[in-house]
C-alpha positions as CSV (number, residue, x, y, z in Angstrom):
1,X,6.8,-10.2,3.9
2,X,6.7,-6.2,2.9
3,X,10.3,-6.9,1.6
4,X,9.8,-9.8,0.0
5,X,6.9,-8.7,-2.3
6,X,8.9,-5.4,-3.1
7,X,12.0,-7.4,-3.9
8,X,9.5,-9.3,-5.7
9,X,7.7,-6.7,-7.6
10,X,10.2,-6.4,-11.0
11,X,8.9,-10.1,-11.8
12,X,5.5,-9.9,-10.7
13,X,4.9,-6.9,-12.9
14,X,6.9,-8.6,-15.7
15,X,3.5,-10.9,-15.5
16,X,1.8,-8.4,-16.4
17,X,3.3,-7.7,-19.5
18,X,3.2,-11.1,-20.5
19,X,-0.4,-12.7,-19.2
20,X,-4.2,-11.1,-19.9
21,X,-5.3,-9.2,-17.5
22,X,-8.4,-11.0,-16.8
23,X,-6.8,-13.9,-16.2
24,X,-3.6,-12.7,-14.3
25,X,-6.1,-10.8,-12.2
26,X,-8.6,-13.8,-11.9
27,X,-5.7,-16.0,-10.4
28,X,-4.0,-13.0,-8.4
29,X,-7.7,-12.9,-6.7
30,X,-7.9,-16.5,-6.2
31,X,-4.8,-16.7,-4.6
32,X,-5.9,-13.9,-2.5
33,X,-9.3,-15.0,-1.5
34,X,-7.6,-18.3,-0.6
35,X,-4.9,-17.0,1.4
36,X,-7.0,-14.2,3.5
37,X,-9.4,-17.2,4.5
38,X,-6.0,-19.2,6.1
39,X,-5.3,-15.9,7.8
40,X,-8.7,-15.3,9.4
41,X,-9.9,-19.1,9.9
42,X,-6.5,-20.4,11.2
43,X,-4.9,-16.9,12.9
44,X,-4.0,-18.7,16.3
45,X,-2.4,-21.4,14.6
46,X,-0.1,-19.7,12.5
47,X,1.0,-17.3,15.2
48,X,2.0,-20.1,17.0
49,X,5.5,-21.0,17.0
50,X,5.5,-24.6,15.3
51,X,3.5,-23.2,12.2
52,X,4.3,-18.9,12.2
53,X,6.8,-20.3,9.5
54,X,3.8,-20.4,7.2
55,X,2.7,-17.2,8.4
56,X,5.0,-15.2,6.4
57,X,4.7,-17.2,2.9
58,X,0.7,-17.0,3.0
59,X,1.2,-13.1,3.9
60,X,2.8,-12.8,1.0
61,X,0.7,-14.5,-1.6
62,X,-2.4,-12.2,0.4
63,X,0.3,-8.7,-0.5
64,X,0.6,-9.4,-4.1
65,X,-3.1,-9.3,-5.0
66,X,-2.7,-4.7,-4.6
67,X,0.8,-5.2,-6.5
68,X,-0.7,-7.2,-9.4
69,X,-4.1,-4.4,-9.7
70,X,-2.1,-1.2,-9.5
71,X,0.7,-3.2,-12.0
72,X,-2.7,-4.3,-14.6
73,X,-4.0,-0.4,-13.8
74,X,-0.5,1.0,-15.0
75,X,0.4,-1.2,-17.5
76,X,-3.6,-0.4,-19.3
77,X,-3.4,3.0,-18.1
78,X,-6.8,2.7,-16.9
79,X,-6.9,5.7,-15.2
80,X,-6.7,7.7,-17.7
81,X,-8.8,5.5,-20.0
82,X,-12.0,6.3,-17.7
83,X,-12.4,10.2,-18.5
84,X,-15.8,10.4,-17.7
85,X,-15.5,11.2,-14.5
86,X,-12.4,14.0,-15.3
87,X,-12.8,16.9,-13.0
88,X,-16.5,15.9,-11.8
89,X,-18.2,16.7,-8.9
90,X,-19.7,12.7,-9.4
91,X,-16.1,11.8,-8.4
92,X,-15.8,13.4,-4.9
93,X,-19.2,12.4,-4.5
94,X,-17.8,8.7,-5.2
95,X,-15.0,9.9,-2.6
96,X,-16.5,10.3,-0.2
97,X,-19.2,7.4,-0.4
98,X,-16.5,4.3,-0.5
99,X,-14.6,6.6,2.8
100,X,-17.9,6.3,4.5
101,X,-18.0,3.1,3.7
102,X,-15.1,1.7,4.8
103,X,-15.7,3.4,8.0
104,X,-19.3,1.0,8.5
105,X,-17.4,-2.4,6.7
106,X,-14.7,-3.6,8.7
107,X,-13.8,-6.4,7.0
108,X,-10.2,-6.3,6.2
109,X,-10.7,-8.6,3.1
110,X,-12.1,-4.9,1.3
111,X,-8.9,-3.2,1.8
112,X,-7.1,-3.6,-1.4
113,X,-10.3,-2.5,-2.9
114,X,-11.1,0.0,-1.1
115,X,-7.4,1.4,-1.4
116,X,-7.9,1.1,-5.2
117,X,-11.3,2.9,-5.2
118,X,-10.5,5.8,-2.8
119,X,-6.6,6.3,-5.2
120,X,-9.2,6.5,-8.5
121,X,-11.6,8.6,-7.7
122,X,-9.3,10.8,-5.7
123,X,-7.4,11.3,-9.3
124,X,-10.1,11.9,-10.5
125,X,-11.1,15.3,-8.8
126,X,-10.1,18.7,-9.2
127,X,-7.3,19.6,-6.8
128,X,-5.5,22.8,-6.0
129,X,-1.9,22.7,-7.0
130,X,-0.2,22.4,-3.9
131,X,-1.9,19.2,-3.0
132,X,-0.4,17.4,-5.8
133,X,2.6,18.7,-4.7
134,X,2.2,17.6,-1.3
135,X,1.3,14.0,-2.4
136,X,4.4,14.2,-4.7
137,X,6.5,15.0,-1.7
138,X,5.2,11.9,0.5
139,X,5.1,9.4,-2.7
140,X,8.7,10.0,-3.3
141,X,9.1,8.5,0.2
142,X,5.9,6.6,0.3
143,X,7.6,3.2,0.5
144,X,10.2,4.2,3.3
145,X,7.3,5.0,4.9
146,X,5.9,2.1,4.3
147,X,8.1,0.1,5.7
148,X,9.5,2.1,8.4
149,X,6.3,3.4,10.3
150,X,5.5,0.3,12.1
151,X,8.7,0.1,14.1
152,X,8.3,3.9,14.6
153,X,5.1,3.8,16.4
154,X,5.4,0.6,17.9
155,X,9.4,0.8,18.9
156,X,11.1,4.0,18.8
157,X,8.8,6.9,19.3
158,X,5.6,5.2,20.7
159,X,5.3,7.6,23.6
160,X,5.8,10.4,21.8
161,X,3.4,9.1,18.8
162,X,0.7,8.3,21.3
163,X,0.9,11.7,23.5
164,X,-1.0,13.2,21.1
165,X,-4.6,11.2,22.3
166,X,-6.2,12.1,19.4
167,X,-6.2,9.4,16.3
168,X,-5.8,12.6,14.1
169,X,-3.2,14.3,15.8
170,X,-1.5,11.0,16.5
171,X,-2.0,9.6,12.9
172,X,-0.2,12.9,11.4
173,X,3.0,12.7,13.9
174,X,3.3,9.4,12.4
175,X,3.8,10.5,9.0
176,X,5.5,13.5,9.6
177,X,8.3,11.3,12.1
178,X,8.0,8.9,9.5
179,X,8.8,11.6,6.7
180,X,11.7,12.7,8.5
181,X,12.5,8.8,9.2
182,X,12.5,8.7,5.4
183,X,15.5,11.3,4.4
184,X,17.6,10.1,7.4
185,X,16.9,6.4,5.3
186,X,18.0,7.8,1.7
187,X,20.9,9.1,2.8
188,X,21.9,6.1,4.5
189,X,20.9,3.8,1.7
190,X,23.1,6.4,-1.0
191,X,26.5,5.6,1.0
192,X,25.9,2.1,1.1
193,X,25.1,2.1,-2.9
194,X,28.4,3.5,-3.1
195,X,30.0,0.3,-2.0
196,X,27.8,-1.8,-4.2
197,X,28.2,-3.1,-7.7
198,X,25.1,-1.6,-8.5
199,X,25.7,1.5,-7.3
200,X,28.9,2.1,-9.1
């Protein structure tokens, strides 16, 4: 499902450009809503092996709900539209309220919200230099990551990945295998461009 929504993502933001955004938003959460119920209400049945070829389609129309709210925040610029909080101790207090939160609320159905919430107010803060460039470093491979640190953990280094015990310790191996994961990945994918139309 991860890549078909990214394949995906040059129409679905074309949407954007074209519908409201209340309304493209309204029927992105819809569709959402209606496709998280059919994961958590039917879960057993469409990880069984008559029906798991519905599992993927309804994954998918769950996925595009985050693509379609960051494409409607980009395309509005409504990060930078909201300057009242610019630099304001109000916004790491925000921070760190919806973090707590999420900690207490374990609904999964929050996620895209909460991922939305945490990304604004987190923009919103004063930050010293080098952590922009940090986060500048991992978004440049954020979506090898992405799609990447699954089989990593779960596959190819999950001994080494879970020998660290602690979740914290653990959770930055991940990303820092993953990282490495990541330029291993480009330079594969650059030598294969080479023998693509594209890529010509």
């Amino acid at each position: 499902p991860y890549i078909i929504i990214t394949l995906s993502a040059k129409w679905l933001f074309g949407l954007t450009k074209q519908i409201p955004s209340f309304l493209i938003l309204g029927i992105s959460l819809v569709v959402f809503v209606a496709s998280s119920y059919l994961t958590t209400q039917y879960a057993e049945l469409l990880n069984d092996n008559t029906y798991y070829w519905l599992n993927i389609p309804i994954r998918i129309l769950r996925l595009q709900f985050a693509f379609m709210l960051g494409g409607i925040a980009a395309r509005d610029r409504l990060f930078s539209k909201v300057k009242a909080l610019d630099n304001s101790w109000m916004a790491w207090v925000g921070f760190v309220a919806v973090f707590v939160a999420k900690i207490f609320v374990k609904s999964s159905g929050i996620n895209d919200f909460y991922a939305f919430a945490l990304i604004f107010l987190f923009l919103k803060t004063q930050r010293p230099k080098f952590v922009d460039k940090t986060l500048q470093l991992f978004g440049d491979h954020s979506m090898n990551i992405w799609m990447i640190h699954n089989w990593i953990y779960i596959n190819l280094f999950t001994s080494f990945i879970f020998g660290f015990k602690l979740p914290l310790l653990v959770w930055i191996a991940l990303l820092l295998v993953s990282l490495a994961c990541s330029y291993l990945v480009d330079i594969v994918c650059k030598q294969v461009e080479k023998f693509m139309p594209f890529g010509k």
